[in-house]
C-alpha positions as CSV (number, residue, x, y, z in Angstrom):
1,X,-65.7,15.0,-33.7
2,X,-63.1,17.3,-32.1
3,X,-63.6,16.5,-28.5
4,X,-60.9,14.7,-27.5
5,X,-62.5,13.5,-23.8
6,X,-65.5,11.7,-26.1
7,X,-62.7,9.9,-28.0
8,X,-61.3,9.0,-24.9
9,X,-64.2,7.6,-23.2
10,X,-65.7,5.7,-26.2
11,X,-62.6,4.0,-26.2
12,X,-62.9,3.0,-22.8
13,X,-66.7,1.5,-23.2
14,X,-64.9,0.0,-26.6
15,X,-62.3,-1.4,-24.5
16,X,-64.7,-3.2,-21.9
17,X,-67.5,-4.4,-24.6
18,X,-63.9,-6.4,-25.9
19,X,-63.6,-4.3,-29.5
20,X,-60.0,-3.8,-28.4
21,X,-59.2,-2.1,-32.7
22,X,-61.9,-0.1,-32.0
23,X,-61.2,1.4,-28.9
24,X,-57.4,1.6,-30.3
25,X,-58.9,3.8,-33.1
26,X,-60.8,5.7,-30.7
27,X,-57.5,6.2,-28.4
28,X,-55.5,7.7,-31.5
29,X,-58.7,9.8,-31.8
30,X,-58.2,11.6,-29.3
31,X,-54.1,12.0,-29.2
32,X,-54.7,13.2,-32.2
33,X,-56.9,16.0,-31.3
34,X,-55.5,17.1,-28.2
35,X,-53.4,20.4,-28.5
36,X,-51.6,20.5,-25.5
37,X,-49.9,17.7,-23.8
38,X,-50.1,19.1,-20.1
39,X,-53.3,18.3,-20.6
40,X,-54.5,15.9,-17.7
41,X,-57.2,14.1,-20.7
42,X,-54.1,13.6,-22.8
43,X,-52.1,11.6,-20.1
44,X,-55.0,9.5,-19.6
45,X,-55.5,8.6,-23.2
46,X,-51.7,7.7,-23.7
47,X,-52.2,5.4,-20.8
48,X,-55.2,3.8,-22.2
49,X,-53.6,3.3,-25.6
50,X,-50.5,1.2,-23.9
51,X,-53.1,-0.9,-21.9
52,X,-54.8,-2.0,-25.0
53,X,-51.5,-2.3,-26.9
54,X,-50.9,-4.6,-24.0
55,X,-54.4,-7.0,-24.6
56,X,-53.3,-7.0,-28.7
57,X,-50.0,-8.4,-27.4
58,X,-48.1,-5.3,-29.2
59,X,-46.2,-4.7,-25.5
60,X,-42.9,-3.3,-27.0
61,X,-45.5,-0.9,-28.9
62,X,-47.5,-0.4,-25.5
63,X,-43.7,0.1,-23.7
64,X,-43.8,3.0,-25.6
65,X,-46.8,4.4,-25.1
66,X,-46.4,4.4,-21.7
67,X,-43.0,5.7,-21.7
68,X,-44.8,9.1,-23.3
69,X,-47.2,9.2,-20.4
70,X,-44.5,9.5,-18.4
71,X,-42.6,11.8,-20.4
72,X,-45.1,14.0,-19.6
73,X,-46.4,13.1,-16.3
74,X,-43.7,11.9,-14.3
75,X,-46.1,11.6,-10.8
76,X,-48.7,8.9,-13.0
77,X,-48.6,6.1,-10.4
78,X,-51.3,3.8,-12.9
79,X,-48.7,4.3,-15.8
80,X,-46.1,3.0,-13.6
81,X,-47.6,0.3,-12.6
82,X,-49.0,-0.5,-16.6
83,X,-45.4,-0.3,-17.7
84,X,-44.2,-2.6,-14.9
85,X,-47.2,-5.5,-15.8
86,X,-45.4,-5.1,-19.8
87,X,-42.3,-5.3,-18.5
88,X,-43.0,-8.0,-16.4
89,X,-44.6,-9.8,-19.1
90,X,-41.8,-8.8,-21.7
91,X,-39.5,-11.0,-19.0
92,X,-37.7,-7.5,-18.1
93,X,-38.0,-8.5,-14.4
94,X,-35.3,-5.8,-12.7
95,X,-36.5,-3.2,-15.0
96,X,-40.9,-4.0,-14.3
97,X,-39.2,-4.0,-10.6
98,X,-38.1,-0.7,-10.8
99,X,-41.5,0.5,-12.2
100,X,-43.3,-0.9,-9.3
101,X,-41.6,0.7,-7.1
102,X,-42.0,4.2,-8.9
103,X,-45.9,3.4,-8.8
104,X,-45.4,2.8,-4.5
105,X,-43.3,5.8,-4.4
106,X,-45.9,8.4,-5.5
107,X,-48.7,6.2,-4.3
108,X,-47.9,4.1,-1.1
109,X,-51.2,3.1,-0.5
110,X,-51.4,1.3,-4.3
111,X,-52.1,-2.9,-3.0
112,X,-51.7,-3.9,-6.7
113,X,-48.5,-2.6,-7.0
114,X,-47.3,-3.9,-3.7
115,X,-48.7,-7.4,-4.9
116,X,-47.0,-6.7,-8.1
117,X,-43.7,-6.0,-7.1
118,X,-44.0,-9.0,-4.6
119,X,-44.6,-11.6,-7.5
120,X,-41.8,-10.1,-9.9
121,X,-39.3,-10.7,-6.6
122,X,-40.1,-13.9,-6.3
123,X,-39.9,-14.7,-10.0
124,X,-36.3,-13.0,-9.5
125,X,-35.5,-15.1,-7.4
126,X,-36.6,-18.4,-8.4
127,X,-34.5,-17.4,-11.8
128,X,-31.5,-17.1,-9.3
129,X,-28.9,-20.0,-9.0
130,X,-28.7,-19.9,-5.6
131,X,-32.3,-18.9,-4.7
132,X,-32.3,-15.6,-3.0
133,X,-33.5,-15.9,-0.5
134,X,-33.4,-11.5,-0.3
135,X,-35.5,-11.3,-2.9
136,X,-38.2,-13.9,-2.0
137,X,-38.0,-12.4,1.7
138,X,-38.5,-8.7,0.1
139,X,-41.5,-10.2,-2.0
140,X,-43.1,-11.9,0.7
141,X,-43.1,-8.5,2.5
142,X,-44.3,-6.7,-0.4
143,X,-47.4,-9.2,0.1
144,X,-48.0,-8.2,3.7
145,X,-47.8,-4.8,2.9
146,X,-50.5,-4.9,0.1
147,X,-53.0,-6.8,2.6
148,X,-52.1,-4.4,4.8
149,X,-53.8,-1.8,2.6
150,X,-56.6,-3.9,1.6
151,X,-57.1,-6.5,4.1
152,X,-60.0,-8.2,1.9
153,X,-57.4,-8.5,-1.4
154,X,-58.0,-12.3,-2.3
155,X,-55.1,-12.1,-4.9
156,X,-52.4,-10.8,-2.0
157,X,-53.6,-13.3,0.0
158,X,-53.1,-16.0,-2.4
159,X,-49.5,-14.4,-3.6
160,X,-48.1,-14.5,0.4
161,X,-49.1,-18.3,0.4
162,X,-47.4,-18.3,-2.4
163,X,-44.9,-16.7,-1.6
164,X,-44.0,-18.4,1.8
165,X,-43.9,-21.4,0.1
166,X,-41.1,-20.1,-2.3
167,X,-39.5,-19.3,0.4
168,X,-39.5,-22.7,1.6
169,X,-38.7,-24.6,-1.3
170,X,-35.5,-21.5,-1.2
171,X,-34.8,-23.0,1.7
172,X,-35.0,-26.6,1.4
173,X,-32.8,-26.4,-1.4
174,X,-30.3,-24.8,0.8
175,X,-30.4,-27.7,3.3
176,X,-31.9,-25.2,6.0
177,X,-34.9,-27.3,6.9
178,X,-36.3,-25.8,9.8
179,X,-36.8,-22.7,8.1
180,X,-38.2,-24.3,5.6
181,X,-40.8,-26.3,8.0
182,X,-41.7,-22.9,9.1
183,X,-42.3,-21.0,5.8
184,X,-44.5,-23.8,4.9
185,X,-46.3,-23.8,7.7
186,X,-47.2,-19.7,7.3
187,X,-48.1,-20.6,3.7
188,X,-50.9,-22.9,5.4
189,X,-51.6,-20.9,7.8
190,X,-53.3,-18.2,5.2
191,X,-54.3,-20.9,2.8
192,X,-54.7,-23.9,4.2
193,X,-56.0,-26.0,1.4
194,X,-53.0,-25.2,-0.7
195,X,-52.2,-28.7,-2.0
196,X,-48.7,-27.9,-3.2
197,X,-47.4,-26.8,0.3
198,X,-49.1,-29.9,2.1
199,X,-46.8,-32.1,-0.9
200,X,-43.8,-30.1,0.3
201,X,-44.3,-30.2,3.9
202,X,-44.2,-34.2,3.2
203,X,-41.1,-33.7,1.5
204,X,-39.6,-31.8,4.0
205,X,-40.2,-34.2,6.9
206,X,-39.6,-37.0,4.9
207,X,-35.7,-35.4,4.4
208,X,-35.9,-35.7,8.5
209,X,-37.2,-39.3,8.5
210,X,-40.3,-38.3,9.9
211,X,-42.0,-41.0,7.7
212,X,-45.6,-41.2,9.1
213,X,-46.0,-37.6,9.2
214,X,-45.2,-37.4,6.0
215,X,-47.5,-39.6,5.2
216,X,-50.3,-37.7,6.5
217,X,-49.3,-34.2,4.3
218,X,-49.2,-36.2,1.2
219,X,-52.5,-37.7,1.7
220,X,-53.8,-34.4,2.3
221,X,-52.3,-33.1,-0.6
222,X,-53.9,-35.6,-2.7
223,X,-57.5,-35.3,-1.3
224,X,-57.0,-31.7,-2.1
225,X,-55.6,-32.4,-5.6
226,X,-56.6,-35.7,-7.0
227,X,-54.8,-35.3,-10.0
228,X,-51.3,-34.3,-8.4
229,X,-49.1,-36.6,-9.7
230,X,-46.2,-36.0,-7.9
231,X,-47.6,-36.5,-4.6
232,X,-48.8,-39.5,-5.3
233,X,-45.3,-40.8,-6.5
234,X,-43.9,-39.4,-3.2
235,X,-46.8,-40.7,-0.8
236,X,-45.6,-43.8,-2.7
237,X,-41.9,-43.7,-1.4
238,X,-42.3,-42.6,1.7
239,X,-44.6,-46.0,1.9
240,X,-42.5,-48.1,0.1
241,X,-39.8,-46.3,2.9
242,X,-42.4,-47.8,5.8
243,X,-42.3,-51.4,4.2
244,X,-46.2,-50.4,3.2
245,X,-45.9,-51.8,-0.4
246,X,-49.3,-52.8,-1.6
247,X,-50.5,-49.3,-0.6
248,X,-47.0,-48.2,-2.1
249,X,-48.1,-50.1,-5.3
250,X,-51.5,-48.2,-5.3
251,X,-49.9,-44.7,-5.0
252,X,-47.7,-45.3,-7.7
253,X,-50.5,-46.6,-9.9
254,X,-52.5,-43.8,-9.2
255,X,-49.5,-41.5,-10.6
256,X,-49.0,-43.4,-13.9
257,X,-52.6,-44.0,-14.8
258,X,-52.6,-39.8,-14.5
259,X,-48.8,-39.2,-15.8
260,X,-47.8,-42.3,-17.6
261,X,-44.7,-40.5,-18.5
262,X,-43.7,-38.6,-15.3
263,X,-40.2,-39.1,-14.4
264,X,-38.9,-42.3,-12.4
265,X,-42.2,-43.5,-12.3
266,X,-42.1,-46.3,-14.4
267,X,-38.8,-47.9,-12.5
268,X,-40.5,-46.9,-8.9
269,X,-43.2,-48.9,-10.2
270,X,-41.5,-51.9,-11.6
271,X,-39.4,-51.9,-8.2
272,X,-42.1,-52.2,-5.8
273,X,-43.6,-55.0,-7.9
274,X,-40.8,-56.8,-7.7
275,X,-41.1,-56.5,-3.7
276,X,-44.3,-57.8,-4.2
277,X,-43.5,-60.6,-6.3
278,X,-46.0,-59.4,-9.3
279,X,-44.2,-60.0,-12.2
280,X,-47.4,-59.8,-14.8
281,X,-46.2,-57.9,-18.2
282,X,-42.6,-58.2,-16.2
283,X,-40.9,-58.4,-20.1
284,X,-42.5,-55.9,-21.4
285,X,-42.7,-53.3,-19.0
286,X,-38.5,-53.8,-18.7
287,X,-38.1,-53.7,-22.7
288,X,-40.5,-50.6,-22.9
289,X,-37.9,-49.4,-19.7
290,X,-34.8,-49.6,-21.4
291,X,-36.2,-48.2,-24.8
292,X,-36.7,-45.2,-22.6
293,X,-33.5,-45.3,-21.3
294,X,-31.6,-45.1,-24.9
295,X,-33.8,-41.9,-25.4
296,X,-32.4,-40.4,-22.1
297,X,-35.5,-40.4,-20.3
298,X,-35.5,-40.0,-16.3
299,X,-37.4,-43.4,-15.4
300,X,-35.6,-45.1,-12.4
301,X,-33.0,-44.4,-10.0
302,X,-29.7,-46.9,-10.8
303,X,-29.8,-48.8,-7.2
304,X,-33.3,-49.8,-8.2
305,X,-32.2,-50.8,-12.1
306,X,-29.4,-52.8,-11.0
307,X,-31.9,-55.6,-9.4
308,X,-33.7,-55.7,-13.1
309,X,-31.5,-55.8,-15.9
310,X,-27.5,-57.2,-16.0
311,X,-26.6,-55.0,-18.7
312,X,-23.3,-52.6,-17.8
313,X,-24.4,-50.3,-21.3
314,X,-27.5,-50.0,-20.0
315,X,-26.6,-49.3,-16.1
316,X,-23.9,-46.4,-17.5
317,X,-27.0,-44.7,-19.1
318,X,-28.9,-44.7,-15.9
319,X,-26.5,-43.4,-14.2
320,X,-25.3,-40.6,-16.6
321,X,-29.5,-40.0,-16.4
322,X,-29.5,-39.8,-12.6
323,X,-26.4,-37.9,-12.4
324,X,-27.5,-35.1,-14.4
325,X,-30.8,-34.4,-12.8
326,X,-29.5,-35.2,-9.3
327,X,-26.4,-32.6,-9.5
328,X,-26.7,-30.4,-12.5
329,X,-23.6,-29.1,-14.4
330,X,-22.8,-25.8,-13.4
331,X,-21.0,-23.0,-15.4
332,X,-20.5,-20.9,-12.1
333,X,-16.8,-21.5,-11.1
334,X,-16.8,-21.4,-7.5
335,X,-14.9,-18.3,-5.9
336,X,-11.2,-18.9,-4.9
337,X,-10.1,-18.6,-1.8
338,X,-7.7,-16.0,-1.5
339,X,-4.7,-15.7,1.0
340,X,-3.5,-13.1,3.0
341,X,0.1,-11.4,1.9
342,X,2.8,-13.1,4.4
343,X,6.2,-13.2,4.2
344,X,6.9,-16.8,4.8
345,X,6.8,-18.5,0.7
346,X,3.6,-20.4,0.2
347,X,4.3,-23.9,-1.3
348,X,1.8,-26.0,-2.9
């Protein structure tokens, strides 16, 4: 019963048979019975106490424990890397950051970390305004350096797909879409049946008004992802774009019947059917439209509204509606231009 190490390791097999209170008992066991903290055993034990802390969901209780590891073993790469993965999950990005790179400090050669550190960048920077592009460049590289360690890491390789794709959709939103061709590109170069980049490869060349080949990523997209919704809808404007409207009408159809509510699907759909002269349910699809419009739902664009119903209320709403999602309100003034001192008085 005084052993501390037995404690220890029946918490472990605790831990992987799933009795996570068990193997917490077992963990507080052995703290318990451990004299002296420079001993390696009691380090260990501390670590495996946050790490089930963690599965209970107790992480500002496991943040703890892990903070004592460290306390007393400051060179415990794992306990780095645990207390980065709470931290991370806490939503304490800069500070999980920091933890990851204390684990690749003492242990260069730690892949997980490296992936890590790579996936709390990028979540950095998709939190950014502007999309910084630094930290999703640092993360993708924090990807290559992991599969550089363990070339046969399935997760890193999924994470630098990932991660070139952020990149792109970084850079897309920054209007640099050449860049952006070529992250995507990368990203299907390691993975290529990622459905999501094939969707925004379309998108992409459909901004250049390379229609047709736009086209073809969106329908790859699809046959790798039958149920993406929001390729359909864009394979369904880009077609609509090529005067292709019956097979314009089935794309869309395809997107409602899986996402009855996804947004501007509704009015894209109740446009093209107008092309088409189809005006089956034509009342009642445009009453159950503007019922969704008072609720300020996104469900058509206003050039497309304007064509259906001769209501100026109405076409405000819209409007407002597009407005909003198109160009977001900002709290961010922008930053003043300021002039150099000259002697000459500045009027105006």
């Amino acid at each position: 019963p005084n052993y501390p190490e037995a404690h220890n390791n029946l918490g472990a097999t605790l831990q992987e048979l799933g009795r996570l209170d068990a193997a917490l008992k077992s963990y507080e066991q052995a703290l318990a019975i451990f004299i002296f903290a420079d001993n390696p055993g009691y380090a260990k034990a501390f670590n495996n106490l946050g790490i089930v802390l963690k599965e209970l969901g107790q992480l500002d209780t496991a943040v703890n424990s892990y903070e004592k590891v460290l306390a007393i073993k400051p060179d415990f790469a794992e306990a780095h890397f645990n207390l980065g993965l709470t931290l991370q999950e806490l939503g304490q990005l800069d500070a999980a950051v920091k933890s990851y790179k204390q684990a690749i400090a003492i242990k260069p050669d730690y892949a997980e970390a490296h992936t890590n550190l790579g996936v709390t960048l990028q979540e950095l920077g998709q939190l950014d305004a502007l999309m910084d592009l630094g930290l999703l460049d640092a993360a993708v590289k924090s990807y290559e350096q992991a599969l550089a360690i363990k070339p046969d890491y399935p997760e890193a390789h999924t994470n630098l797909a990932k991660g070139y794709n952020n990149h792109g959709n970084a850079l897309m939103d920054l209007g640099l879409l050449d860049a952006a061709v070529k992250s995507y590109e990368q990203a299907l170069a390691i993975k290529p049946d990622f459905a999501e980049v094939h969707s925004n490869l379309g998108l992409t060349l459909q901004e250049f008004g390379q229609l047709d080949e736009a086209v073809k990523y969106y329908e790859k997209a699809v046959a790798l992802k039958p149920d993406f919704t929001e390729a359909y809808q864009n394979l369904g404007s880009v077609l609509s774009g090529l005067k292709r409207e019956d097979e314009a009408l089935a794309s869309y159809e395809s997107a409602i019947a899986l996402n009855p509510n996804l947004d501007f699907i509704l009015g894209n759909l109740l446009h093209i059917k107008m092309h088409l002269c189809l005006w089956d349910d034509l009342a009642k699809r445009l009453n159950k439209l503007t019922k969704k419009i008072n609720n300020g739902e996104k469900v058509i664009i206003p050039f497309s509204f304007l064509a259906l119903i001769d209501d100026p209320e109405v076409q405000r709403k819209v409007a407002k509606i597009f407005a909003n999602e198109k160009y977001p309100q900002s709290d961010v003034l922008s930053q003043i231009e300021r002039y150099p001192k000259h002697k000459k008085i500045r009027i105006g």
